[in-house]
SEKE-995898 format. One line per field, with one value per residue (C-alpha): x negated, y, z negated. Coordinates in Angstrom, 2 decimals, padded with zeros to 5 digits. Layout:
# residues N
px: [X	...] .
py: [Y	...] .
pz: [Z	...] .
This chain:
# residues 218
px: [000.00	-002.74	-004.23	-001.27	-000.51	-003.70	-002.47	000.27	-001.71	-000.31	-003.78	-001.85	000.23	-002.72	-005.23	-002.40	-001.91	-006.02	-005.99	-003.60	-005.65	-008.63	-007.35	-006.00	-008.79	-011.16	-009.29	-009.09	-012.58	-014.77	-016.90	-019.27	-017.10	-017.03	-013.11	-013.89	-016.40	-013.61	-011.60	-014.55	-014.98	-011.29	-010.99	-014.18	-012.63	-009.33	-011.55	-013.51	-009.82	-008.57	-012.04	-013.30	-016.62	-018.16	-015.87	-016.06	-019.89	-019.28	-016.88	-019.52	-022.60	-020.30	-019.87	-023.49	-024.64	-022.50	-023.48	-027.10	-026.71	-024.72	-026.48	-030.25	-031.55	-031.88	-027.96	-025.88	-023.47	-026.23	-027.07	-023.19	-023.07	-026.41	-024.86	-021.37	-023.49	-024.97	-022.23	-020.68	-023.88	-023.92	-020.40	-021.61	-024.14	-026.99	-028.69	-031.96	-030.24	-028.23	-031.68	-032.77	-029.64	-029.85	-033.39	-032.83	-029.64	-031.86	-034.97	-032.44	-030.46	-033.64	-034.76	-031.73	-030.52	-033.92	-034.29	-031.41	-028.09	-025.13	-025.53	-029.69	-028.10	-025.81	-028.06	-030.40	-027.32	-026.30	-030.24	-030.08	-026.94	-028.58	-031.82	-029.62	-027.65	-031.26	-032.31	-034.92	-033.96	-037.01	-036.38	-032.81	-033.35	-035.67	-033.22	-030.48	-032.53	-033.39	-029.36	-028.66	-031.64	-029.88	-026.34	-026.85	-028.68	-026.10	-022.63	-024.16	-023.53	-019.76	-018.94	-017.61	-020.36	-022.98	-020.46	-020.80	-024.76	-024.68	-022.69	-025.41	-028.25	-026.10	-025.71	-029.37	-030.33	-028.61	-029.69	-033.04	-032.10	-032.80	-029.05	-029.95	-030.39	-027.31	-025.30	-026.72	-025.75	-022.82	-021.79	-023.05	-020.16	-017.34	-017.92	-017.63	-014.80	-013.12	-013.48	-012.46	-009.54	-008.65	-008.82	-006.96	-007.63	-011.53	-011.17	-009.93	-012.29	-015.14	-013.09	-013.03	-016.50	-017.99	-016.58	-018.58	-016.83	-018.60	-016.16	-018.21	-016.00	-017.93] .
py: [000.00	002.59	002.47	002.30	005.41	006.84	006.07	008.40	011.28	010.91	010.58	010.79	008.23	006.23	007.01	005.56	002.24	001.66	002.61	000.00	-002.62	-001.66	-002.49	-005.86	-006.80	-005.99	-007.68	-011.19	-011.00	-008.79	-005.64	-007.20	-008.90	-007.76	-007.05	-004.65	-003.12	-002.68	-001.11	001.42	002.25	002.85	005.47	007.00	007.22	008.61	011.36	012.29	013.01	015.16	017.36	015.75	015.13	014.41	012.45	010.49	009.83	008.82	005.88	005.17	004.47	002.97	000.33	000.55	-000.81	-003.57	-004.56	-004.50	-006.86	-009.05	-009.30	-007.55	-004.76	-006.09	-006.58	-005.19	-004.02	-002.44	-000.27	000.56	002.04	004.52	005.36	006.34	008.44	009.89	011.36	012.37	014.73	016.11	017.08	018.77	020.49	018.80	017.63	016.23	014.29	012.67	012.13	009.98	008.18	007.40	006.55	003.92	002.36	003.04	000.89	-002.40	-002.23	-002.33	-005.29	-006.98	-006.34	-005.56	-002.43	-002.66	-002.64	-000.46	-000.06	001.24	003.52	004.84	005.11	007.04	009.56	010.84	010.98	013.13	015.06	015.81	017.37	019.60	020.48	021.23	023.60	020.95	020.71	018.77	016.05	016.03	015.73	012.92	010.92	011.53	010.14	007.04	006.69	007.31	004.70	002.10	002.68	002.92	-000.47	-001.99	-000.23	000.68	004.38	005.05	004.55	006.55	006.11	006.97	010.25	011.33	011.36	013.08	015.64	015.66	016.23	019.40	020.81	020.83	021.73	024.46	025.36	025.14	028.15	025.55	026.45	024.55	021.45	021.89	022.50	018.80	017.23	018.46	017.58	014.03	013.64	014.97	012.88	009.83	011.47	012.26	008.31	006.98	008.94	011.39	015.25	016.51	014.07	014.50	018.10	018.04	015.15	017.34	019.56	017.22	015.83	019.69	019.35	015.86	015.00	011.07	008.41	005.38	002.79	-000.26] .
pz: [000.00	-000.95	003.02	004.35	002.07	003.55	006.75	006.10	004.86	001.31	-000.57	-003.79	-003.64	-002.36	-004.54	-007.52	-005.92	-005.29	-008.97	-009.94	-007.81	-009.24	-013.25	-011.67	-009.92	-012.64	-015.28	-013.39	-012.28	-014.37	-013.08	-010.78	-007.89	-004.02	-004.31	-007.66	-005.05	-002.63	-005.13	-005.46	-002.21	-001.56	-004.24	-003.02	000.92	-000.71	-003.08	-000.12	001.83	-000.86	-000.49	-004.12	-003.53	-006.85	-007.70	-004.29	-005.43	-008.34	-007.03	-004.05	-006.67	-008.86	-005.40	-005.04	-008.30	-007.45	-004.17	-005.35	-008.11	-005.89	-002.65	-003.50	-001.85	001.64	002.62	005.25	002.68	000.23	003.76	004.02	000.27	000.91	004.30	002.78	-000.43	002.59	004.10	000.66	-000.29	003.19	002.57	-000.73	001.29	-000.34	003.04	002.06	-000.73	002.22	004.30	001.54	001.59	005.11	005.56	003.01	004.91	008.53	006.44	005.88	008.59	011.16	008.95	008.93	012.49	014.77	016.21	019.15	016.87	017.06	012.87	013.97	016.14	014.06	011.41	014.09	015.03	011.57	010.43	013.21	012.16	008.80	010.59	012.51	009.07	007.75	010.94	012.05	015.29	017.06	014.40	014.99	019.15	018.21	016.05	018.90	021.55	019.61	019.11	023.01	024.40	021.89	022.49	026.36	026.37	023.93	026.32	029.29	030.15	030.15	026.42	024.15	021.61	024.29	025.15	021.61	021.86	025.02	023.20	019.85	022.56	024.01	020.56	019.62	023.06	021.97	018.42	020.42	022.83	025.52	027.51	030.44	029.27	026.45	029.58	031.22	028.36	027.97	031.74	030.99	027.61	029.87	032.65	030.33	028.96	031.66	033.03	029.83	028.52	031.25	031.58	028.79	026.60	027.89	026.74	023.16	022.44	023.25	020.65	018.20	018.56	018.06	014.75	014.20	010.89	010.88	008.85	008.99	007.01	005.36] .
């Protein structure tokens, strides 16, 4: 009830019912389970919703002690806790707080997976995201390209994931004063668009992406 809740916009009423899962589940099987972790990370999505960040955190290390005791340092769901405390101290502002966070997920998921994984190159894009947050916008073209070569190799070229890093490259092409190759990149994500989803569509995508608010859900 408390996604589909979500679903509906009505973080309220969903963060109650994740609360009421989370006594339950606790109670038959003690703090350290992967369904009291699930319970965690719920109430941390629904926090981050309603704009409460701290308390967000607080849930997501909460799921993070968890997962470590559980499954040791080198698990894919270990990397999925420091991504999502990445994302929640970027949305406090406190960018090289989130760098840390993400290095650490980009360290175990490159062990776990190789270097040619969609989680590598997503890891790769919002390391990159966090650069351009901090003004470091060589760093942040680097990170990007490392996300495109992956993604293109793992979806070819017209994807939507490989749209969205033609679209990072633009924007720090930009921040870089470098118009003429913002513009090329830019070209590149709405010709993808455009084949995938159509011209309107195409155009408040772009929209949307600008904004690149990243829910990565693990």
């Amino acid at each position: 009830m408390g996604i589909v809740y979500r679903r509906l916009g009505q973080c309220n009423e969903a963060k109650e019912y994740h609360e009421k899962a989370l006594i339950i589940r606790k109670k038959i099987f003690g703090e350290e389970h992967a369904d009291v972790v699930g319970s965690y990370n719920n109430l941390g999505i629904i926090y981050e919703d309603l704009g409460q960040y701290n308390e967000a955190k607080e849930y997501y290390e909460k799921a993070l002690i968890i997962r470590k005791k559980i499954f040791g340092e080198e698990h894919a769901d270990v990397a999925g806790s420091y991504n999502k405390l990445g994302i929640v101290y970027e949305d406090l502002g406190q960018y090289n707080e989130a760098k840390e966070y993400h290095e650490k997920a980009l360290i175990i998921r490159k062990k776990i997976f190789g270097e040619e994984h969609a989680e590598v190159a997503a890891s790769y894009r919002i390391l990159g995201i966090v650069y351009e947050d901090l003004g470091q916008y060589n760093e942040a073209k680097e990170y990007y390209e490392k996300a495109l070569i992956i993604r293109k190799k793992i979806f070819g070229e017209e994807h939507a994931d490989v749209a969205a890093c033609y679209n990072d490259l633009g924007s720090v092409y930009r921040n870089l004063g470098q118009y003429n190759e913002a513009k090329e990149y830019y070209k590149k994500e709405r010709v993808i668009r455009k084949k995938i989803c159509g011209e309107e569509r195409a155009k408040v995508r772009q929209r949307n992406q600008s904004r690149r608010k990243l829910c990565v859900l693990f």
